[in-house]
C-alpha positions in Angstrom: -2.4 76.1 -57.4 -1.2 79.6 -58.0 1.0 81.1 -55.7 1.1 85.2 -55.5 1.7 87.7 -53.0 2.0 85.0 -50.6 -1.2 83.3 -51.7 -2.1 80.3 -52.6 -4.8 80.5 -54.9 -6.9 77.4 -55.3 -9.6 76.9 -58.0 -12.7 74.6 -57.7 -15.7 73.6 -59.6 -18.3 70.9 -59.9 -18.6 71.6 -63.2 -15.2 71.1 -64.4 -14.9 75.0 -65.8 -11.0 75.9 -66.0 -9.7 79.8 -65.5 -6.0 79.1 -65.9 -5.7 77.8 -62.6 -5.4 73.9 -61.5 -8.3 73.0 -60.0 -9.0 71.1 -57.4 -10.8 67.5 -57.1 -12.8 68.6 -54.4 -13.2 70.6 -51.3 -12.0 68.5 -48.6 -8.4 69.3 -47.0 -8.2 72.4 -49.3 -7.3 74.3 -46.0 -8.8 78.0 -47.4 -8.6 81.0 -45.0 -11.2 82.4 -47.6 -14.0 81.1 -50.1 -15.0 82.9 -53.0 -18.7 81.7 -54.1 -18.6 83.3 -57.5 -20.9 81.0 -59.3 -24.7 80.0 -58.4 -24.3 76.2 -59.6 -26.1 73.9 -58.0 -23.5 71.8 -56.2 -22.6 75.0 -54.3 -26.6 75.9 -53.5 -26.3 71.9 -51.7 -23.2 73.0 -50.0 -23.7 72.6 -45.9 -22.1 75.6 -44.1 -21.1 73.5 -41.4 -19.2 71.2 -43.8 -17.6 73.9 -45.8 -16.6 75.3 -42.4 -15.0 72.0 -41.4 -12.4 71.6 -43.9 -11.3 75.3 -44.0 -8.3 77.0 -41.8 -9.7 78.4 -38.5 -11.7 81.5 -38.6 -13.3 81.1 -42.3 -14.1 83.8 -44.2 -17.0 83.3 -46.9 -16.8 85.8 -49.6 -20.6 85.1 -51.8 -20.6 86.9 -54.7 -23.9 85.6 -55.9 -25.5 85.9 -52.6 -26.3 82.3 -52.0 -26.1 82.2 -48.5 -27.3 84.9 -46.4 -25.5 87.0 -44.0 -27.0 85.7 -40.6 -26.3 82.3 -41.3 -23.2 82.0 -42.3 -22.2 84.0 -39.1 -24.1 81.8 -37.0 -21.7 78.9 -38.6 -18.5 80.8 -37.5 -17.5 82.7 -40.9 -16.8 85.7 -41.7 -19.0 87.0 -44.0 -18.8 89.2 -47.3 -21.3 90.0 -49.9 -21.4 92.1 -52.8 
């Protein structure tokens, strides 16, 4: 975890890839305000909305890079939602 301008900045991937940050094990108690989805792997395609949503802070806010979840639902869910 890296901690910056009052962040905490948490990395994760299913495929073990390392940016200079520790990564996490996994997503559960994580406790994100905000997702970045800046990869299309496969483990995130499988990803339910409604479990990401559950182990995040209260009103979530999905940022999706590579547009793997569309707009609509990811509202529908509760999140926030930002594309590029």
């Amino acid at each position: 975890m890296v901690t910056c301008h009052r962040l905490q900045i948490t990395h994760y991937c299913p495929q073990g890839e390392e940016f200079g940050i520790d990564a996490a094990e996994d997503l559960k108690g994580m406790g994100a305000d905000c997702d970045v989805i800046a990869v299309s792997h496969n483990a995130f395609k499988d990803i339910s909305l409604s479990v990401l949503k559950g182990v995040m802070n209260s009103d979530p806010v999905l940022t999706d890079i590579r547009g793997l979840f569309g707009k609509e639902d990811t509202e529908r869910v509760g999140f926030c939602y930002r594309g590029l």
